[in-house]
C-alpha positions, 0 to 999 in steps of 0.5 A: 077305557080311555085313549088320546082322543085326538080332536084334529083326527079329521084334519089329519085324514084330510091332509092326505093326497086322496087322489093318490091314495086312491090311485095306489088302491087301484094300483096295488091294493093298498095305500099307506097313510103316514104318520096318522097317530102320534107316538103318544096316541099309539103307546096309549092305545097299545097299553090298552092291550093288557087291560081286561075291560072294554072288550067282547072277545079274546082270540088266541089264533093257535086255537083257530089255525089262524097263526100264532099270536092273539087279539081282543075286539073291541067292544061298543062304545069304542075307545074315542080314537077309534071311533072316531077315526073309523068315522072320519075314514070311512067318507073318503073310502066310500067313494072308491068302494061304490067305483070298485062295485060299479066296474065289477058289476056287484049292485050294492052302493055304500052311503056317505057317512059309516052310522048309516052302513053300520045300521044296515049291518045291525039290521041283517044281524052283524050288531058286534063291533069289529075293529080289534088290537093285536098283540105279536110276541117272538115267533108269532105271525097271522096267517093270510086271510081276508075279514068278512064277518056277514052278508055285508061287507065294506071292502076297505079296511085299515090297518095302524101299527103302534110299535117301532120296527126295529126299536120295538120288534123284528120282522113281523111285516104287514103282507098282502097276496094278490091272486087272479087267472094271471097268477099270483104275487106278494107285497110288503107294506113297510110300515113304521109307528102311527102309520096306517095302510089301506087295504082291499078286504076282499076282490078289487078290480084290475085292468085287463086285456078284455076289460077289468078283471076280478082279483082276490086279495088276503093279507097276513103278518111275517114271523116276529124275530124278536120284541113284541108288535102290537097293531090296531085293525079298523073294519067298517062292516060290523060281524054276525 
């Protein structure tokens, strides 16, 4: 099962303003990261869609009340572009994620590099792979959720689009909720092929009146119109 394995994935990452990143997480809850696969990378990871191998698990999310549309997660070795750029985000979100916990008072702290994460989650039994590649077709949507798969949860997550909107599909928008004690609000993250948005997996924190506060955050997929969108979700936190 082969990818465009691209060399330079850690130069690309690095290229990215982090400190605005980061301020956009702390903001909104999510960033995006533009152009972070080439054309040619999202084409071949999105005709890995129809292959049978290489993968643990097929989800149709009707089955599940989880929307419309389906999904395969990836299995161990992942395709090397996946792994390897699951390896070169996860020590730039590391740093944002332990401030995150700080200022919410949760005690786990997050190591430098994801092998050492990702040995904590096989040792309290999260040992399946979760990154996965979704697959949109006319009328399907994905319902708002949030990813948690075990008692260890990193709270980032990143999502690629590999399909054009407007040459390949219609609508299906990537939209995330907020909600907190002072209601609650919605965001559209536009994005285009090869970008990636960041994301809060579960709570972040917010300024307050009376300091940080809490807020929940979920995300989902618009109805498709028309075409078909294909998608590559990267969790770093491995499932039970």
């Amino acid at each position: 099962m082969n990818a465009v394995a691209d060399p330079s994935s850690a130069e690309k990452v690095a290229s990215y303003d982090w400190a605005n990143v980061e301020r956009s997480l702390d903001a909104h809850g999510n960033a995006l990261l533009p152009r972070l696969l080439t054309t040619a990378q999202c084409e071949a990871l999105a005709a890995l869609y129809a292959r049978e191998e290489g993968y643990r698990t097929r989800i149709i999310m009707a089955r599940h009340g989880f929307g419309r549309g389906e999904y395969k997660y990836f299995a161990y070795p992942l395709p090397p572009l996946i792994d390897g750029l699951r390896h070169v985000l996860y020590p730039r979100l590391a740093p944002i994620a332990n401030r995150w916990n700080r200022q919410l008072g949760v005690e786990t702290r997050y190591p430098d590099r994801l092998d050492a994460f990702l040995q904590r989650c096989h040792e309290a039994g999260q040992l399946r792979p979760t990154p996965l590649i979704l697959q949109y077709g006319i009328g399907d949507y994905n319902c708002l959720h949030q990813d948690l798969y075990g008692e260890h949860i990193f709270p980032l997550q990143t999502v690629i689009l590999l399909s054009e909107p407007g040459r390949d599909f219609a609508g299906g928008e990537f939209v995330m909720t907020e909600r907190s004690t002072k209601g609650q609000r919605a965001d559209v993250v536009p994005l285009r092929q090869g970008d990636a948005a960041v994301f809060t997996v579960n709570q972040r924190p917010v300024p307050g009146q009376r300091g940080l506060r809490r807020v929940a955050m979920r995300h989902g997929v618009s109805r498709l119109r028309r075409g078909k969108r294909h998608t590559v979700g990267l969790i770093f936190h491995d499932a039970r």
